[in-house]
N, CA, C and O of each residue as an XYZ file, in Angstrom:
328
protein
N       0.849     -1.172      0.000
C       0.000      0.000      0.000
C       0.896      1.236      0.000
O       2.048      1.091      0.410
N       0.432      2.606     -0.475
C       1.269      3.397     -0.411
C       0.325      4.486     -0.548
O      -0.840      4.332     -0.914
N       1.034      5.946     -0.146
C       0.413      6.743      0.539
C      -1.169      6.960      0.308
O      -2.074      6.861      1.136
N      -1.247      7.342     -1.302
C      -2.113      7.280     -2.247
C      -3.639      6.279     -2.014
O      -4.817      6.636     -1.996
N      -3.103      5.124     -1.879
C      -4.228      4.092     -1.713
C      -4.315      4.159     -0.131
O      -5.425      3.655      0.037
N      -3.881      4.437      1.021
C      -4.019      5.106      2.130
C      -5.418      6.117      2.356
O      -6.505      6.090      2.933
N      -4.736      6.860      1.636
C      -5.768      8.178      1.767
C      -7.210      7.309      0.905
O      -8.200      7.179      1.625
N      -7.306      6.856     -0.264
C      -8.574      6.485     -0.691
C      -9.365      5.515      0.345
O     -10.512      5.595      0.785
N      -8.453      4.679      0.546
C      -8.863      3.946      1.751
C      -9.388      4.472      2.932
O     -10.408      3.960      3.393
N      -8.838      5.439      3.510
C      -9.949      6.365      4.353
C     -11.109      7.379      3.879
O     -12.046      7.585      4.651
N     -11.075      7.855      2.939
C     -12.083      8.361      1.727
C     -12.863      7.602      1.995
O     -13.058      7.798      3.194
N     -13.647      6.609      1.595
C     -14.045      5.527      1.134
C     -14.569      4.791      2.836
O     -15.702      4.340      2.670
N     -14.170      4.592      4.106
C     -14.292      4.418      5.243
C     -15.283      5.342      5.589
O     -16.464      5.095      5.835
N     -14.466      6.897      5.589
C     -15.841      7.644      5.936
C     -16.831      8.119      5.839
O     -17.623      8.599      6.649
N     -16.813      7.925      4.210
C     -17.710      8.219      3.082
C     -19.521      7.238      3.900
O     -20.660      7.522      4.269
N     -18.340      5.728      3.714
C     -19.414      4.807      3.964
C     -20.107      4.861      5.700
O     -21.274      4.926      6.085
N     -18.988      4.808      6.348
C     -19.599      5.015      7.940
C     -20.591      6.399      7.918
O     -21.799      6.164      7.942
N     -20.218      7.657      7.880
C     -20.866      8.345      7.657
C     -22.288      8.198      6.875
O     -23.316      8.680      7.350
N     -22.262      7.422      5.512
C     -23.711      7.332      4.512
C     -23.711      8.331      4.013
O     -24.675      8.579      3.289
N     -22.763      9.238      4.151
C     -22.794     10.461      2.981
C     -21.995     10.475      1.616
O     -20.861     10.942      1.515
N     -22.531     10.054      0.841
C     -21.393      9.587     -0.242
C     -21.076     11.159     -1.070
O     -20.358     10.999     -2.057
N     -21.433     12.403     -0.854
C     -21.372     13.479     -1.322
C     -20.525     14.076     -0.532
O     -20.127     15.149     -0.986
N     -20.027     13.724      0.663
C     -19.086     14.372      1.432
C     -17.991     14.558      1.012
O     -17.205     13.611      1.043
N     -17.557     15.854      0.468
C     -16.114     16.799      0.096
C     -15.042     16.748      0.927
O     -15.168     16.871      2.145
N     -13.754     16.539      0.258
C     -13.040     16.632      1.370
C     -12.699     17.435      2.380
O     -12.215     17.049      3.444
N     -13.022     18.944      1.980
C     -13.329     20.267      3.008
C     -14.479     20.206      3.761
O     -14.615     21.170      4.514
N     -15.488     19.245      3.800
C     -16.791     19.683      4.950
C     -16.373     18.957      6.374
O     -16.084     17.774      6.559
N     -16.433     20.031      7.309
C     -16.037     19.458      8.397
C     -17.019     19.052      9.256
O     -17.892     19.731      9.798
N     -16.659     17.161      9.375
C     -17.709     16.622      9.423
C     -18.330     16.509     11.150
O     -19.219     15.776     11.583
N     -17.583     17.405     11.793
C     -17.938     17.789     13.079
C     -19.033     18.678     13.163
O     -20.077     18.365     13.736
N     -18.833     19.860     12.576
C     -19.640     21.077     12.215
C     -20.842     20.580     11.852
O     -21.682     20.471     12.746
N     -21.275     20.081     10.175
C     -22.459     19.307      9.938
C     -22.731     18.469     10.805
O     -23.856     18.061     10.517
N     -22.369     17.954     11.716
C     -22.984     16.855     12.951
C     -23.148     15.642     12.614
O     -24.038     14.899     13.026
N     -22.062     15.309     11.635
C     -22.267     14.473     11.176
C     -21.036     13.430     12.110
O     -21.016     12.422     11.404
N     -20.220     13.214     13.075
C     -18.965     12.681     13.783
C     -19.197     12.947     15.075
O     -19.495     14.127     15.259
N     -19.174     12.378     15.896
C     -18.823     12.417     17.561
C     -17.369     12.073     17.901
O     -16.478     11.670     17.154
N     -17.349     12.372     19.406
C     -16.192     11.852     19.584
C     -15.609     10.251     19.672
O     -14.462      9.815     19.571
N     -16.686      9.693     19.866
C     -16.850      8.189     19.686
C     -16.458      8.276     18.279
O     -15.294      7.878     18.310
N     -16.698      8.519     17.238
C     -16.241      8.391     16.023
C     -15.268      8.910     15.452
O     -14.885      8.707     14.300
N     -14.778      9.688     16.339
C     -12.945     10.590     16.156
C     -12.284      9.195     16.805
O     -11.179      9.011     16.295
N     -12.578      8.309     17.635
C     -11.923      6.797     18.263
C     -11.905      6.079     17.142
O     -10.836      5.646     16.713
N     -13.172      5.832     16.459
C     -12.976      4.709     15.088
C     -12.380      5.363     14.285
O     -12.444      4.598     13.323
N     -11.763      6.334     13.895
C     -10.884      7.041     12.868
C      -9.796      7.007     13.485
O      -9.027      6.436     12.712
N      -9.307      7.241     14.315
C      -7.895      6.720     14.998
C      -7.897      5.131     14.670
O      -7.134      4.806     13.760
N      -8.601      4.161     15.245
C      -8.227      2.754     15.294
C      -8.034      2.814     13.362
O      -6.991      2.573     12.753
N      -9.222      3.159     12.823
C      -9.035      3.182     11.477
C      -7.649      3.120     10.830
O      -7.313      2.390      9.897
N      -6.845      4.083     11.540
C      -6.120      4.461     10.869
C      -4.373      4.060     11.367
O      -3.271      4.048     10.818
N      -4.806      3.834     12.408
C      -3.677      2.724     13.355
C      -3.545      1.425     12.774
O      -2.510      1.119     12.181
N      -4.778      0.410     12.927
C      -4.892     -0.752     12.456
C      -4.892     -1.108     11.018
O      -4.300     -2.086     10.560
N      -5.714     -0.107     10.208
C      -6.109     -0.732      8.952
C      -5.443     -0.032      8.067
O      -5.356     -0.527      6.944
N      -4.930      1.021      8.268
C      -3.776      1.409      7.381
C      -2.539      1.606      8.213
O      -1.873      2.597      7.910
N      -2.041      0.759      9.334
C      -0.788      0.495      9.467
C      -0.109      1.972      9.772
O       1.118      1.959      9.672
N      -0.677      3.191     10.114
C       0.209      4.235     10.569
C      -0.389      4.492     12.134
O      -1.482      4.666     12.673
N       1.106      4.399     12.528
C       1.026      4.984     14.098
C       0.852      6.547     13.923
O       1.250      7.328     13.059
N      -0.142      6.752     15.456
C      -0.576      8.432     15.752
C      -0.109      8.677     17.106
O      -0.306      8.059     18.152
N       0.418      9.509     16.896
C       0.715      9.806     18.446
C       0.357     10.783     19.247
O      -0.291     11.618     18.616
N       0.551     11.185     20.889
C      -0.835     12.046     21.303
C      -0.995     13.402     20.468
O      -2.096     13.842     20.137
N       0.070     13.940     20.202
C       0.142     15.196     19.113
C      -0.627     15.264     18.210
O      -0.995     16.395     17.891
N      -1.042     14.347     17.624
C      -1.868     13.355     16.385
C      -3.260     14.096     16.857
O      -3.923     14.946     16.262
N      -3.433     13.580     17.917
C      -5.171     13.112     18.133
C      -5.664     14.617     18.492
O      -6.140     14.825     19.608
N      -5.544     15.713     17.499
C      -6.031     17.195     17.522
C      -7.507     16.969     16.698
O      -7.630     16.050     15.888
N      -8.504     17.829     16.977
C      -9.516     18.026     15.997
C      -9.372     18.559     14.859
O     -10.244     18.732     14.007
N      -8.260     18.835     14.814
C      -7.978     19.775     13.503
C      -7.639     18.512     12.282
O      -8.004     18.418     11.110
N      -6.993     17.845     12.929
C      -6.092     16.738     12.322
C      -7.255     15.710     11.746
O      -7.072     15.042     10.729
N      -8.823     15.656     12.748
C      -9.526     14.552     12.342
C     -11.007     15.352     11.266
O     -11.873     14.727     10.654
N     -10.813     17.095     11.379
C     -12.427     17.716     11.122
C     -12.644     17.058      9.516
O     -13.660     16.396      9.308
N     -12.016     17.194      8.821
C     -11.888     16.691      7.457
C     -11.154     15.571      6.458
O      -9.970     15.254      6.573
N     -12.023     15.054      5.504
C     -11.453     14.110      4.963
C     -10.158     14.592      4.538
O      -9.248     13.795      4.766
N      -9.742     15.950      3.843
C      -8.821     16.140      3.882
C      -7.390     16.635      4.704
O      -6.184     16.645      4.456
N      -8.209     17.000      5.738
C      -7.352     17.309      7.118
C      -6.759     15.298      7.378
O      -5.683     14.800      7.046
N      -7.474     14.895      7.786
C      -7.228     13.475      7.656
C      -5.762     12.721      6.461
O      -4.779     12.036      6.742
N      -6.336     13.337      4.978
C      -5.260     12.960      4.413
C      -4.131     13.485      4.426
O      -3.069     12.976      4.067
N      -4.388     14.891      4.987
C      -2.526     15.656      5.547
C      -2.107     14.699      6.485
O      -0.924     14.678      6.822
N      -2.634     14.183      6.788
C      -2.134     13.632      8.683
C      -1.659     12.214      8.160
O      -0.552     11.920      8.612
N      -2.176     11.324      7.379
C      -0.957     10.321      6.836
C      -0.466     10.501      6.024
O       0.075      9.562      5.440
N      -0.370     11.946      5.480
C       1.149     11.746      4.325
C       1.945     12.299      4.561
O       2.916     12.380      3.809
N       1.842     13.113      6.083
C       2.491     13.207      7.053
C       3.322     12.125      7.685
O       4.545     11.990      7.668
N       2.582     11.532      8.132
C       2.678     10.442      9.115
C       3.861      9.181      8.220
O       4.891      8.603      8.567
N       3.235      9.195      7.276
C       3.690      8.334      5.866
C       5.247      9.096      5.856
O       6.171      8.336      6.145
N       5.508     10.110      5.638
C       6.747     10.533      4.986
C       7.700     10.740      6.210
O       8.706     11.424      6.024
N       7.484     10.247      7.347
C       7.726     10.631      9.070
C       8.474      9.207      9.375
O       9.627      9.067      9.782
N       7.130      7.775      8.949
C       7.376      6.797      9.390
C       8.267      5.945      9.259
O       8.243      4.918      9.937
């Protein structure tokens, strides 16, 4: 896997958990009410377990989780770190 199929791979996770398949990568899916904090936890494990990048407490900001694309800064970050 590599960075690329990473990021679709979470695309595609929150797209579906969420049920919003129109969700942009700029809508922050806190704001629309669409995420709890219970669901900022399954996006961490998400992203620990199933795409294989460690987060560390620095990591776990809201900023880092509000958007699909905030999200994909944070493993190609994480990616070019690891």
């Amino acid at each position: 896997m590599d960075v690329g199929d990473a990021k679709t791979q979470l695309r595609e996770f929150v797209v579906r958990s969420l049920g919003k398949p129109k969700l942009t990568d700029r809508d922050d899916i806190f704001e629309i009410g669409e995420a709890t904090s219970l669901y900022s936890m399954e996006l961490v494990l998400f992203i620990e377990e199933k795409l294989g990048i460690p987060l560390d407490d620095d990591d776990l900001e809201r900023d880092n989780f509000a958007t699909i694309g905030a999200m994909a800064g944070l493993i190609e970050r994480k990616w070019d770190t690891g």
